[in-house]
N, CA, C and O atoms as CSV, one atom per row, in Angstrom:
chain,resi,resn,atom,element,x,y,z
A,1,UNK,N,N,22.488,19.668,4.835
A,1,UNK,CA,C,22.515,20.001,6.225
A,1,UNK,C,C,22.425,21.516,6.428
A,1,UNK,O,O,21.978,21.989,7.473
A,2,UNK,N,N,22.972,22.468,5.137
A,2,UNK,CA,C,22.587,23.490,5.636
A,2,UNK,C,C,21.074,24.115,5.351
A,2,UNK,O,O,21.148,25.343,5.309
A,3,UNK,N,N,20.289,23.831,5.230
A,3,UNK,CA,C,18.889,23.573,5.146
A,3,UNK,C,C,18.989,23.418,6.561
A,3,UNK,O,O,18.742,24.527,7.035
A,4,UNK,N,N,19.191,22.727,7.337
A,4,UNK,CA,C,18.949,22.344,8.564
A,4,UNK,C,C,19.174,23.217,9.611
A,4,UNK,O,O,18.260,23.615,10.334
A,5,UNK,N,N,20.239,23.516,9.731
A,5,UNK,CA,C,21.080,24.304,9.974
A,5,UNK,C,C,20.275,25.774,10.286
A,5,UNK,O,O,19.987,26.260,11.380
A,6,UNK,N,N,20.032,26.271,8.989
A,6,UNK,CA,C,19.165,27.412,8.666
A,6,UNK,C,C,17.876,27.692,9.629
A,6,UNK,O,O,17.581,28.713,10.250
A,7,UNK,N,N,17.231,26.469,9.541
A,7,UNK,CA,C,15.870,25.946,10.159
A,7,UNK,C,C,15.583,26.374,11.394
A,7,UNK,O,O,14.589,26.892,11.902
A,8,UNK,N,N,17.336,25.852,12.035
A,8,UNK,CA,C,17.482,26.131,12.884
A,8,UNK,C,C,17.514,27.076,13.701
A,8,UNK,O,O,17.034,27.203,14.828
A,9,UNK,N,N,18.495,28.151,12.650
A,9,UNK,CA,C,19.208,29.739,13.539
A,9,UNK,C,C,17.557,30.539,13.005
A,9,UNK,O,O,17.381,31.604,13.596
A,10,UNK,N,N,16.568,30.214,12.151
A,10,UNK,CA,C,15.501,31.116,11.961
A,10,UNK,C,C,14.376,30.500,13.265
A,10,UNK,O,O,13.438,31.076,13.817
A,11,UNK,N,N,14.750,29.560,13.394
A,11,UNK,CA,C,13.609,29.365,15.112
A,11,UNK,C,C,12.688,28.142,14.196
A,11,UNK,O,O,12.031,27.603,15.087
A,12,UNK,N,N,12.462,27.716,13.382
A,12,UNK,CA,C,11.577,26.723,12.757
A,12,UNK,C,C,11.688,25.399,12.860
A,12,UNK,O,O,10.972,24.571,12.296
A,13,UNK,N,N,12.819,25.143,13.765
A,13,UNK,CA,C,13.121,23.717,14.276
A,13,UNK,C,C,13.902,23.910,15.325
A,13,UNK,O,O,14.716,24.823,15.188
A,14,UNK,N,N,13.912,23.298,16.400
A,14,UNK,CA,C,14.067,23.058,17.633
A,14,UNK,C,C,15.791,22.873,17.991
A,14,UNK,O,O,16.453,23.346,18.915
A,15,UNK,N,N,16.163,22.027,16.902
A,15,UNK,CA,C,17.729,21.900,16.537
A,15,UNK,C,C,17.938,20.802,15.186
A,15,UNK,O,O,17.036,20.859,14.350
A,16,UNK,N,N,18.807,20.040,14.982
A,16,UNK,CA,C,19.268,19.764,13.561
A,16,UNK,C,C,18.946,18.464,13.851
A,16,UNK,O,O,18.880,17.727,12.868
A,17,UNK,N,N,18.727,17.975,14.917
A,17,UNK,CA,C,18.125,16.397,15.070
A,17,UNK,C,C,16.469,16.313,14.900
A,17,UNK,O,O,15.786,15.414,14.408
A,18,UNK,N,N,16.059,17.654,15.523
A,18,UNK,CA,C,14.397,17.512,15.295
A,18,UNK,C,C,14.728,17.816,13.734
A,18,UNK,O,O,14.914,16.813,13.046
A,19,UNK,N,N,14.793,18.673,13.297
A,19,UNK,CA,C,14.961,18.538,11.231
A,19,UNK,C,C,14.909,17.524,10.807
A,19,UNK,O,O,13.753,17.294,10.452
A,20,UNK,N,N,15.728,16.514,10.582
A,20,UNK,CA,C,16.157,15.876,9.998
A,20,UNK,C,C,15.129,14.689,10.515
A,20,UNK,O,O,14.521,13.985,9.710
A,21,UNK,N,N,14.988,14.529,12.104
A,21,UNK,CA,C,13.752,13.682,12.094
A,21,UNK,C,C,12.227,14.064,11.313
A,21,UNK,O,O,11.514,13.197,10.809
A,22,UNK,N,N,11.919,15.436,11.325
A,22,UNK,CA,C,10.707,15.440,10.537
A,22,UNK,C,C,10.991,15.162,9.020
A,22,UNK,O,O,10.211,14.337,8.545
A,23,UNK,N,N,11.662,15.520,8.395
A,23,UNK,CA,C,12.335,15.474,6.958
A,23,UNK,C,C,12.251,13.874,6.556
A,23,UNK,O,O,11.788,13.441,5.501
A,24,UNK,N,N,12.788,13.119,7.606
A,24,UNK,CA,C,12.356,11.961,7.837
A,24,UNK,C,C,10.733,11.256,7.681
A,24,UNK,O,O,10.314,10.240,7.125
A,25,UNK,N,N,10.424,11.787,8.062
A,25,UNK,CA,C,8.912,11.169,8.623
A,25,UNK,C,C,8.168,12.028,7.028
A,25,UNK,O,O,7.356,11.298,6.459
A,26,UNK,N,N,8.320,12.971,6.567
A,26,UNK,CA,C,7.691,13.931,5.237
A,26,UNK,C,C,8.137,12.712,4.351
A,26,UNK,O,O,7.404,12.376,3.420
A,27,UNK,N,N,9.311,12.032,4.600
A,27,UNK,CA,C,10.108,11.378,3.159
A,27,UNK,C,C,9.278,9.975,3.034
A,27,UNK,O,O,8.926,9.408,2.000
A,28,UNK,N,N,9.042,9.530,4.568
A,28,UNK,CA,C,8.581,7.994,4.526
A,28,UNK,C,C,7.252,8.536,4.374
A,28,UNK,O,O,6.800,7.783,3.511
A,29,UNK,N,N,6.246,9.434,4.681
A,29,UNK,CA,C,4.742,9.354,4.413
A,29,UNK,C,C,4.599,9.435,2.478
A,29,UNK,O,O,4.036,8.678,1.687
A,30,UNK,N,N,5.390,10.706,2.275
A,30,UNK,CA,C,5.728,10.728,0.598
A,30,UNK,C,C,6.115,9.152,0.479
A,30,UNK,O,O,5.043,8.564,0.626
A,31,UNK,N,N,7.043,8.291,0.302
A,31,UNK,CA,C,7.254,7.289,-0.376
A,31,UNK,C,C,6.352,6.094,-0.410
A,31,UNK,O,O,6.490,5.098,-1.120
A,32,UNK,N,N,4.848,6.488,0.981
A,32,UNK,CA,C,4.354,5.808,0.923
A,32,UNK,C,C,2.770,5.987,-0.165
A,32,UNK,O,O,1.941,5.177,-0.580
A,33,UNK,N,N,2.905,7.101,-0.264
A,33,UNK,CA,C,1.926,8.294,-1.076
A,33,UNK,C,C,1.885,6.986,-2.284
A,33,UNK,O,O,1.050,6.125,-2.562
A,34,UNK,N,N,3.176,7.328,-2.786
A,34,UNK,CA,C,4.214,7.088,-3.981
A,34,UNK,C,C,3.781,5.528,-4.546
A,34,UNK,O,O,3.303,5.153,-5.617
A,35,UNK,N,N,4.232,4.723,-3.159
A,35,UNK,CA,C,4.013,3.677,-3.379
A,35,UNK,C,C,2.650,2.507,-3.420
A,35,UNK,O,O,2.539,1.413,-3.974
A,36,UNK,N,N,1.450,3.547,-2.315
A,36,UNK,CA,C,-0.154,3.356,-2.579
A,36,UNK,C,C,-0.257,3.906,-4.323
A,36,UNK,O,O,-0.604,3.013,-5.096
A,37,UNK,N,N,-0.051,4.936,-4.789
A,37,UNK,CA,C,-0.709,5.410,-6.184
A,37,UNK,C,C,0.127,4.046,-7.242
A,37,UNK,O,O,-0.655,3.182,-7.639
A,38,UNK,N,N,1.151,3.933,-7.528
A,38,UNK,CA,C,1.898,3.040,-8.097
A,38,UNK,C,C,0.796,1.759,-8.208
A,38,UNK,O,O,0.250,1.482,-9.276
A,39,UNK,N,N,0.570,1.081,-7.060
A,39,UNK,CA,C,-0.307,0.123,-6.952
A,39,UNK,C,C,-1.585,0.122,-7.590
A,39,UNK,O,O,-2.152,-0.660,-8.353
A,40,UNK,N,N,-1.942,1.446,-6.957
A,40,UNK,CA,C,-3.589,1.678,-7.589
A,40,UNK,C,C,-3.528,1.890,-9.453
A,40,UNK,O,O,-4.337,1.543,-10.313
A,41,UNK,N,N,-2.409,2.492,-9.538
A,41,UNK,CA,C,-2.185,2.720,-11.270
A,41,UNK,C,C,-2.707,1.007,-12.233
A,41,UNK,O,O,-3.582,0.569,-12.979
A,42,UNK,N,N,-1.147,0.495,-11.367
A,42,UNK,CA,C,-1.006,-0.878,-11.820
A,42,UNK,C,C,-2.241,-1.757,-11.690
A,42,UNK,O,O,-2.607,-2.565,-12.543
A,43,UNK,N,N,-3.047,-1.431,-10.140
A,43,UNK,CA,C,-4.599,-2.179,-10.921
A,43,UNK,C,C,-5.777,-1.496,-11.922
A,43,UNK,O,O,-6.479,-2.040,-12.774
A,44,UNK,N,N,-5.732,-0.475,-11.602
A,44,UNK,CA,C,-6.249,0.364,-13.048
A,44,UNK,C,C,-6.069,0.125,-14.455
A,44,UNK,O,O,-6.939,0.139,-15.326
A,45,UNK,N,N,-4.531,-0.152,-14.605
A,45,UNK,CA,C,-4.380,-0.630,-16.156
A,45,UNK,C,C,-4.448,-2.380,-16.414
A,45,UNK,O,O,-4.679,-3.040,-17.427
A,46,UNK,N,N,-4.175,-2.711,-15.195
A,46,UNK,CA,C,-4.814,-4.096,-15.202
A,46,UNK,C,C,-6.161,-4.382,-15.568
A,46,UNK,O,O,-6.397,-5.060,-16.568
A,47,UNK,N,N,-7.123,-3.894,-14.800
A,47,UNK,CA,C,-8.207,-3.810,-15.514
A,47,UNK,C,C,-8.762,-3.206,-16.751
A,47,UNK,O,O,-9.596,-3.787,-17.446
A,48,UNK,N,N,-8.216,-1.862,-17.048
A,48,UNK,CA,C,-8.695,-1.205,-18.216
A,48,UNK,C,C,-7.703,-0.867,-19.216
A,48,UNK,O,O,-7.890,0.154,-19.876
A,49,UNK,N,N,-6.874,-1.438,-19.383
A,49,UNK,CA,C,-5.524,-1.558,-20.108
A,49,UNK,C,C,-4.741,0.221,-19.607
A,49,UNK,O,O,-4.969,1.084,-18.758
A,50,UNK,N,N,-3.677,-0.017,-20.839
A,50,UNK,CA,C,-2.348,0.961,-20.356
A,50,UNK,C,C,-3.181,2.709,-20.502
A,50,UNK,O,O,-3.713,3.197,-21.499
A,51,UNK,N,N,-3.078,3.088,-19.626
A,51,UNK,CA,C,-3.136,4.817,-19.761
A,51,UNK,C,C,-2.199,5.540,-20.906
A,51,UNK,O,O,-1.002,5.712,-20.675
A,52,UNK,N,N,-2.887,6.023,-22.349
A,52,UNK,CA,C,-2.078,6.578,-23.403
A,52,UNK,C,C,-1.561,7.437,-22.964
A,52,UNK,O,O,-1.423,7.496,-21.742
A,53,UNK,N,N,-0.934,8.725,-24.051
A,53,UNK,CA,C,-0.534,10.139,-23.787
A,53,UNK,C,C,-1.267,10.599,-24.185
A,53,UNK,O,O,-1.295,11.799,-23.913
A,54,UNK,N,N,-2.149,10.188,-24.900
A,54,UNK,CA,C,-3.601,11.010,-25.064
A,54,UNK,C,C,-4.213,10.910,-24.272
A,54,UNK,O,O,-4.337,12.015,-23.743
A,55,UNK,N,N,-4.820,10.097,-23.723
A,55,UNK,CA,C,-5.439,10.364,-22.348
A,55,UNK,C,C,-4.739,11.451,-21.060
A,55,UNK,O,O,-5.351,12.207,-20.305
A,56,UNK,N,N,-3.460,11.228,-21.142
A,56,UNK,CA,C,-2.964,11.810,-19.949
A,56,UNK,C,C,-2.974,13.485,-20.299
A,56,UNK,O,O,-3.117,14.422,-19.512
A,57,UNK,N,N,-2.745,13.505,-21.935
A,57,UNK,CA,C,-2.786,14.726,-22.478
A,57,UNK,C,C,-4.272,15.795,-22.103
A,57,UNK,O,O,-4.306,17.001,-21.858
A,58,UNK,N,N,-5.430,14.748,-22.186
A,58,UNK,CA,C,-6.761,14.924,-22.296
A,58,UNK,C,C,-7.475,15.259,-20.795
A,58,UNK,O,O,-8.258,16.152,-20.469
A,59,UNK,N,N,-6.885,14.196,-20.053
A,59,UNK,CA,C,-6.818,14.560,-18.390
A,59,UNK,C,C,-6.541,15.976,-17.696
A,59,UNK,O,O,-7.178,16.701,-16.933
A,60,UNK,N,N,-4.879,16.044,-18.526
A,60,UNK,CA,C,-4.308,17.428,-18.122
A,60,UNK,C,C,-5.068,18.503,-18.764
A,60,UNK,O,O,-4.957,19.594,-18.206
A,61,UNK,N,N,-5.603,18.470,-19.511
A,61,UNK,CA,C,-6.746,19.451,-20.199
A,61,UNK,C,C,-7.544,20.119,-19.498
A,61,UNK,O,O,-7.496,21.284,-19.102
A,62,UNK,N,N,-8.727,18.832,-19.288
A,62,UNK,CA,C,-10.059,18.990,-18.714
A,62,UNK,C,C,-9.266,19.551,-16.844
A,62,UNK,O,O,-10.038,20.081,-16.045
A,63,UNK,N,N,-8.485,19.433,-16.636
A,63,UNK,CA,C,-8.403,19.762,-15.026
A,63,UNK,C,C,-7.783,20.954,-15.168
A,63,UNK,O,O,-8.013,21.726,-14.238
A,64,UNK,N,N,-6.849,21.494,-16.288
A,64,UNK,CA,C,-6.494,23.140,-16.110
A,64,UNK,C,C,-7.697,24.032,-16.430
A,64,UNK,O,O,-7.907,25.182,-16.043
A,65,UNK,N,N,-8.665,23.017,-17.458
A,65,UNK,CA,C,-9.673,23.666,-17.410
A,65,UNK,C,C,-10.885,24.455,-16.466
A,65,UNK,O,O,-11.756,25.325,-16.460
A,66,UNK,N,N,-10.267,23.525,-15.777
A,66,UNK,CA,C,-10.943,23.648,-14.444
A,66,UNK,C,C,-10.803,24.215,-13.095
A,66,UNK,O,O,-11.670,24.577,-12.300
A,67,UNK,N,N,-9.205,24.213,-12.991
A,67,UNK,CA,C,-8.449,24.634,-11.763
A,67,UNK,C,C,-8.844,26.327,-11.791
A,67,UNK,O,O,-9.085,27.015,-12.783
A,68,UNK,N,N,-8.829,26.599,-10.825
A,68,UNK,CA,C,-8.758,28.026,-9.977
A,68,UNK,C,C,-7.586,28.099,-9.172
A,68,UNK,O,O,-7.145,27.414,-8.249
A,69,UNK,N,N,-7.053,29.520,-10.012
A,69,UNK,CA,C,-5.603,30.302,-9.730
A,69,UNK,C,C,-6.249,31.102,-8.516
A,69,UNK,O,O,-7.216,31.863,-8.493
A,70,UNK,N,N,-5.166,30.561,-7.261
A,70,UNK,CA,C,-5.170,31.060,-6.191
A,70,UNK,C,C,-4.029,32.212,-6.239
A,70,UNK,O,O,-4.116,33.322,-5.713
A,71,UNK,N,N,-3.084,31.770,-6.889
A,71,UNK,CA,C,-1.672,32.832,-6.308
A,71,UNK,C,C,-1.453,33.534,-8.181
A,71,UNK,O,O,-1.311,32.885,-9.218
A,72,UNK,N,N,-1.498,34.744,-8.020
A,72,UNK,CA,C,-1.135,35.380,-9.018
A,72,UNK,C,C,-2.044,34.981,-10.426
A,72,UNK,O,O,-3.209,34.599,-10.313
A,73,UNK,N,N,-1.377,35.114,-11.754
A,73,UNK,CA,C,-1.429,34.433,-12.783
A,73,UNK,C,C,-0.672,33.404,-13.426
A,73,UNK,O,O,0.550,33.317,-13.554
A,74,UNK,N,N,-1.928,32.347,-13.957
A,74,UNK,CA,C,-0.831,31.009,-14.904
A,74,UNK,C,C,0.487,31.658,-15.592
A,74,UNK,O,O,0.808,32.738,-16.089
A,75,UNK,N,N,1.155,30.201,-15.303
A,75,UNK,CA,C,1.945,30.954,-16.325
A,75,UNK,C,C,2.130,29.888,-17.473
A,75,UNK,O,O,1.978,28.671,-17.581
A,76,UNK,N,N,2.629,31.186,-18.475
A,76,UNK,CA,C,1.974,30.585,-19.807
A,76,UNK,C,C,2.704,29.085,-20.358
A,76,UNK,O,O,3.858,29.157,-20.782
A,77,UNK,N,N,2.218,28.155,-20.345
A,77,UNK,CA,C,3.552,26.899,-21.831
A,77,UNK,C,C,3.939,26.052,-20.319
A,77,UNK,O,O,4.726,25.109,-20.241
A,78,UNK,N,N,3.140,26.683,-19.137
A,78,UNK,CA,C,4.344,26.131,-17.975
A,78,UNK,C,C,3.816,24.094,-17.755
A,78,UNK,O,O,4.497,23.114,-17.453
A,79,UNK,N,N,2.813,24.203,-17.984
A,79,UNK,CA,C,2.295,22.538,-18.366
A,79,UNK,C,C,1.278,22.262,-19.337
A,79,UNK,O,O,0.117,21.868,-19.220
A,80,UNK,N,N,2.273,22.682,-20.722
A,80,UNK,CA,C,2.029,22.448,-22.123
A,80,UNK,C,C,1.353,20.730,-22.078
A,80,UNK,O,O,1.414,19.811,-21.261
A,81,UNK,N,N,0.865,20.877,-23.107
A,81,UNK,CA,C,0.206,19.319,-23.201
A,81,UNK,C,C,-0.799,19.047,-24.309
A,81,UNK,O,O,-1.307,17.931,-24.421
């Protein structure tokens, strides 16, 4: 609540009932994020069997390979793999 609170006395929420209602609504769109990918996983390995740690290892690879650093520099070991 003091998160909320805070939100509040800096002007970024209206009072501690609007907070907690958006915080709300961030938590249920996230759990629904959560709960569409879960699904889509589970028919993915349904069809093409289980996702290794090599693959996931190999995934995380090819996409740092790829990503463009917007803020500062990587930092180093920070998603070893």
């Amino acid at each position: 609540m003091a998160a909320g609170h805070a939100a509040v006395a800096a002007g970024t929420a209206d009072n501690l009932s609007a907070w907690v209602n958006e915080a709300l609504r961030r938590q249920s769109e996230h759990d629904s994020r959560m709960t569409a990918l879960g699904d889509f996983l589970a028919e993915y390995e349904a069809e093409h069997g289980r996702i290794t740690d090599s693959e996931i290892v190999e995934a995380t690879r090819w996409a740092r390979e790829r990503a463009v650093v917007v803020r500062g520099k990587p930092t180093a070991g920070r998603f070893a793999g």
